[in-house]
C-alpha positions in Angstrom: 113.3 124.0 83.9 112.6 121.4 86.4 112.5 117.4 84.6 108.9 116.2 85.1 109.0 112.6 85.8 107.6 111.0 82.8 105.4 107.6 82.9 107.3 104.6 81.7 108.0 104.1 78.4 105.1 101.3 77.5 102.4 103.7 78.8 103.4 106.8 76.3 103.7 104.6 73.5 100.2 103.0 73.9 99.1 106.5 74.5 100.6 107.8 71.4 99.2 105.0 69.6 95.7 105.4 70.9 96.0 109.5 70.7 95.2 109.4 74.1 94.3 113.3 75.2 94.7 112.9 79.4 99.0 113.0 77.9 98.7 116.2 76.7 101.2 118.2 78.3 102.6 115.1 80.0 105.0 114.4 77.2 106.1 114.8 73.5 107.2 112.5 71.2 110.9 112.6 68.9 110.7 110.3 66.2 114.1 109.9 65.2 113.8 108.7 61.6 112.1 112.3 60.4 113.6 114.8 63.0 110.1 115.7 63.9 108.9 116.0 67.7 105.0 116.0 68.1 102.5 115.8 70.6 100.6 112.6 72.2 97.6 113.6 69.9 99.7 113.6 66.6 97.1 112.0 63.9 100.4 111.4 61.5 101.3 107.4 61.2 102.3 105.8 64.3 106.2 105.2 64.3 107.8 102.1 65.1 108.4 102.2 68.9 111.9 101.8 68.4 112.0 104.8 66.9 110.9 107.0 69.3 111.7 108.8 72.3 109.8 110.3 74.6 110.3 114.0 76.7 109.1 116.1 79.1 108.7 119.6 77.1 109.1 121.3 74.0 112.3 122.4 75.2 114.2 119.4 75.9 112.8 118.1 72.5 114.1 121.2 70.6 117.4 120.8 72.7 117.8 117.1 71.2 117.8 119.0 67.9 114.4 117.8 67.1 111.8 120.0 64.6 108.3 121.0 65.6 105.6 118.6 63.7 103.8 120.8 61.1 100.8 118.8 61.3 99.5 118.7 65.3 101.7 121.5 65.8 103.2 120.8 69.3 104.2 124.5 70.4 101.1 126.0 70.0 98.6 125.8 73.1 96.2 122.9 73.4 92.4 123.8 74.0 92.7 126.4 76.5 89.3 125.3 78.3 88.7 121.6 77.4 85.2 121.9 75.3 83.6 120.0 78.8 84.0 122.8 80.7 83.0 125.5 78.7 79.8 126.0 79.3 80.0 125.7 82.9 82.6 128.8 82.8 80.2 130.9 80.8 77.4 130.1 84.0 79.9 131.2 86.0 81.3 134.3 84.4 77.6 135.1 84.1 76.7 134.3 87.8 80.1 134.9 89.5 78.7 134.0 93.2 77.5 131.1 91.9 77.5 127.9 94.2 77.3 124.9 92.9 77.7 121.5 94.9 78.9 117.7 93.3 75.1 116.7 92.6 74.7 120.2 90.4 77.6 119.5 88.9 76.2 115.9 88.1 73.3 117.5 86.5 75.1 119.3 83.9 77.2 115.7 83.4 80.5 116.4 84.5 82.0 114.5 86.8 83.2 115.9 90.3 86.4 114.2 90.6 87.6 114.8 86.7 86.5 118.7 87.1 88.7 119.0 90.6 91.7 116.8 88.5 91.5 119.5 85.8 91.5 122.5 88.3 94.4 121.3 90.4 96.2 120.0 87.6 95.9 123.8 85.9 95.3 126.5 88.4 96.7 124.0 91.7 93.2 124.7 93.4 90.5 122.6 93.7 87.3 123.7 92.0 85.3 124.8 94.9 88.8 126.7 96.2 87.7 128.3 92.7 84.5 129.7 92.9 84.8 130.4 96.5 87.5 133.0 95.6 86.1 134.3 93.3 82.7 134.6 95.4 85.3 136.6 97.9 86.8 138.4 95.6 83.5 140.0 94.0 82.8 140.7 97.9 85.4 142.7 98.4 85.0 144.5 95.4 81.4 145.5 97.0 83.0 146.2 100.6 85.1 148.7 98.7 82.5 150.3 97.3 80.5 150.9 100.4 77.7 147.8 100.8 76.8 146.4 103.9 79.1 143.2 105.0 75.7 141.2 106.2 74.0 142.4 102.6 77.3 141.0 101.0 77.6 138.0 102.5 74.3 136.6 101.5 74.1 137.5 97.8 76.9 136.0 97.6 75.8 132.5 98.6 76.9 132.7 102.4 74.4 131.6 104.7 76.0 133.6 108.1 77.6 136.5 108.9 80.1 134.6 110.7 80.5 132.1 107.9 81.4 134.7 105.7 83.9 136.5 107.9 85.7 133.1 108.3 85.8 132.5 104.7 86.6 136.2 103.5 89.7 136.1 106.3 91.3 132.6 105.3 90.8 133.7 101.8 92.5 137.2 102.2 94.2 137.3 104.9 92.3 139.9 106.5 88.4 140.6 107.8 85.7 142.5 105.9 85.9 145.5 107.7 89.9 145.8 106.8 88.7 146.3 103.2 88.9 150.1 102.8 92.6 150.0 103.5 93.7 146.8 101.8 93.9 145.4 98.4 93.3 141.9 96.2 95.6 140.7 94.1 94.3 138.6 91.0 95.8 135.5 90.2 95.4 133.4 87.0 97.2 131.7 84.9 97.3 132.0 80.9 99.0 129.3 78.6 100.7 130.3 76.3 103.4 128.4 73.5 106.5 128.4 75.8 104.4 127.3 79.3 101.5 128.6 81.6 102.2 132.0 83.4 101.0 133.8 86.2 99.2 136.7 85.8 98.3 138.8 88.6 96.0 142.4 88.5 95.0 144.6 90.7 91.7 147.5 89.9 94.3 149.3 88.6 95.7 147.2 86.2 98.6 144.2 85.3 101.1 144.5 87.9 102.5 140.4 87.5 103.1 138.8 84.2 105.5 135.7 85.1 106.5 132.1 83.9 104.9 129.6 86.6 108.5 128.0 86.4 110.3 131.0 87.4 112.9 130.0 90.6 112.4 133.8 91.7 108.8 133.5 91.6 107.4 133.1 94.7 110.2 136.0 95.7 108.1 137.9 93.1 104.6 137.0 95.3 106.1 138.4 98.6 107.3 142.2 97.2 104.2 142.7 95.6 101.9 141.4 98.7 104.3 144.1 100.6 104.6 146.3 97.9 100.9 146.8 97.3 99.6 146.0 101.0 97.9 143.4 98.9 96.7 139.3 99.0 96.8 137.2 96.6 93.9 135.4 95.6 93.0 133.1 92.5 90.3 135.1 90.7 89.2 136.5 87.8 90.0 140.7 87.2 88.1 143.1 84.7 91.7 143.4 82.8 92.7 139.6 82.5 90.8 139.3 78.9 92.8 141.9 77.3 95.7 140.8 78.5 95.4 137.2 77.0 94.1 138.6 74.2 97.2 140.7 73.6 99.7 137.7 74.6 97.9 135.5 72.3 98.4 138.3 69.5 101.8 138.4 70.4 102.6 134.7 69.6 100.8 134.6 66.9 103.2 137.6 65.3 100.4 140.0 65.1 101.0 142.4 67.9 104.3 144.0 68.4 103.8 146.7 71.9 100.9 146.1 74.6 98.6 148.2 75.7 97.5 147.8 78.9 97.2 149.2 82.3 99.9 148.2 84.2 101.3 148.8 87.9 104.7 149.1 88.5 105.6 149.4 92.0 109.4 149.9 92.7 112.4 152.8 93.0 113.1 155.3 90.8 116.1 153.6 89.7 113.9 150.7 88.5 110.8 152.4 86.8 113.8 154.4 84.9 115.0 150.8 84.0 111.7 149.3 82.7 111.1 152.4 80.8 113.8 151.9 78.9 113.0 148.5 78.4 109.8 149.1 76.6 111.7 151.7 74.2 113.9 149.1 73.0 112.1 148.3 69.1 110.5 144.9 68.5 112.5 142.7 66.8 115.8 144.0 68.0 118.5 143.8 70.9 121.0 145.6 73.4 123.5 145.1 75.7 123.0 146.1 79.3 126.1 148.6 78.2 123.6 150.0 75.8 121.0 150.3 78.1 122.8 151.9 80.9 124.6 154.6 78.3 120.4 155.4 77.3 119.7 155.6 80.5 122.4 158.6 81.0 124.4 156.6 83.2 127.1 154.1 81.7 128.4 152.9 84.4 125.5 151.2 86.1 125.6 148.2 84.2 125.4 145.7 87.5 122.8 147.9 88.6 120.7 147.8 85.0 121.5 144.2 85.0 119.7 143.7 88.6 116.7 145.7 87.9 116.0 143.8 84.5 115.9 140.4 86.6 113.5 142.5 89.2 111.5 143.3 86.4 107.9 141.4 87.3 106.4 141.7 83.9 107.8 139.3 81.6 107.3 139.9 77.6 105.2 143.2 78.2 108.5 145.0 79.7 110.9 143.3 77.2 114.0 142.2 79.2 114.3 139.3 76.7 115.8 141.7 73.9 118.8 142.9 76.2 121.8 140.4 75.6 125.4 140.3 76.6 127.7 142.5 74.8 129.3 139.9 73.2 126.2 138.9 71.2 125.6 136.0 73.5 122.1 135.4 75.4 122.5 135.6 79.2 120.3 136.4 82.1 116.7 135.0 81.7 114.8 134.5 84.3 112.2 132.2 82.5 115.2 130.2 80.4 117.5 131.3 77.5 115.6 128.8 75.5 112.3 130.9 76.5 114.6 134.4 75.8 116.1 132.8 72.5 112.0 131.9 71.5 111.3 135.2 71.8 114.1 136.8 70.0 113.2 134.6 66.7 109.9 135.0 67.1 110.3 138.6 66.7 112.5 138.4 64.4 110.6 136.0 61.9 107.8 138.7 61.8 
């Protein structure tokens, strides 16, 4: 995973002394006279500053051999949805072509400049970028099903025809009156204990499930654009709140299979692949040699091996529980410290 470049040294001490929440996620702490690696926000006794050091993720603090803090817990998720914005996302979920402007946003007290920090901090949009899509992406929805582009455009807070067309195409890549023969695909992302991911959906259901880290990533964005004569736009989708649901079950060792609607575009050879996948038991491994031989074809280990890194939904198809036939952990996409994670995780349950 890439190094973030960490403020200096002075700065995360005085943060960590003054639990200062804007660090959260910026860096952990390793103090080395306990072992023990915790987050900015630790309420434990302040160490001596010579005592600490200072990292960039979980992972290179576990990789320094240091233990996760019992007490602020530093690889579980951090307020999802900061307790500032929540109520404006329920007003929003409830009126999805909502617009709202600095001075409404003003009313409710938040700040404009701290709510656009957050959004391009989290989702790498601004928060007007935000409900805009999402005001386009309910539009299309009602193209699809046969309303009137001008009746459209104005319920959903356009004041023009033309302003609408103009926002719907630099949003989607294409006009209103494409929408019969294209598609939307949903981005969001969902936090989880090893990093935020990208989800993506379609009406059909979860066709994108990836680490926002992932090098092949924006590889991934291309085939399924072509794959499912789709854009991609930052939205919400009707299946999104099961799926976190389900991932957030899954951390927490309650959930051991998934059960969602998911689209799987790709050859015969791969959906073969991924099908195996998900037979593979919770909790236990294979080598690609074992895969290929349950696949009926032993000698297509390359081939296996290929497909599992094409596979686009990470922890719902399980390619973390294939290993090398020696036992050792190889071929992750999102990290062998991610894959290695996941194994004990499952394992511990």
């Amino acid at each position: 995973m890439t190094k973030q470049v960490l403020p200096n040294k002075e700065t995360m001490y005085n943060a960590m002394a003054n639990n200062d929440s804007k660090f959260e996620g910026i860096f952990f702490t390793g103090v080395r006279t306990t072992g023990i690696f915790c987050r900015p926000t630790c309420p434990a006794r302040i160490p001596k500053e010579e005592n600490v050091e200072f990292f960039s993720s979980t992972e290179e603090a576990l990789s320094y051999g240091y233990r996760p803090c019992k007490i602020c817990r530093p690889m579980e998720l951090y307020g999802e949805t900061p307790d500032w914005l929540k109520e404006l996302f329920k007003e929003i979920a409830n009126h999805p072509g909502i617009k709202l402007k600095d001075w409404d946003l003003r009313s409710r007290g938040i700040d404009p400049a701290r709510i656009r920090r957050w959004f391009k901090r989290h989702h790498g949009i601004t928060f007007q970028a935000y409900l805009r899509s999402l005001r386009i992406s309910r539009a299309f929805g009602q193209i699809r099903h046969h309303e009137e582009v001008i009746d459209t455009a104005f319920e959903n807070g356009f004041e023009s025809l033309s302003g609408f067309t103009e926002a719907f195409k630099k949003t989607t890549g294409f006009t209103p009156s494409e929408s019969s023969n294209r598609n939307i695909l949903s981005i969001t992302r969902i936090l989880t204990p090893l990093g935020p991911m990208f989800a993506g959906a379609t009406d059909d259901g979860i066709c994108l499930l990836e680490f926002t880290d992932r090098r092949m990533l924006e590889t991934q964005f291309i085939r399924l654009k072509k794959l499912l004569n789709a854009e991609i736009v930052p939205a919400t989708n009707k299946h999104f709140n099961d799926l976190s649901k389900q991932i957030k079950e899954y951390f927490g060792g309650t959930r051991k299979s998934f059960d969602l609607p998911l689209v799987l575009p790709g050859t015969d050879f791969q959906l073969k692949v991924w099908k195996v996948l998900q037979e593979i038991p919770y909790g236990t491994t294979r080598s690609y040699q074992d895969q290929a031989i349950a696949m009926g074809n032993p000698k297509a280990v390359r081939a296996v091996a290929k497909a599992n890194g094409d596979n686009r939904l990470s922890i719902i198809i399980p390619c973390h529980r294939v290993i090398g036939k020696n036992g050792k952990l190889v071929g992750y996409g999102g990290g062998l410290w991610r894959k290695q994670y996941l194994l004990n995780l499952e394992n511990e349950v």
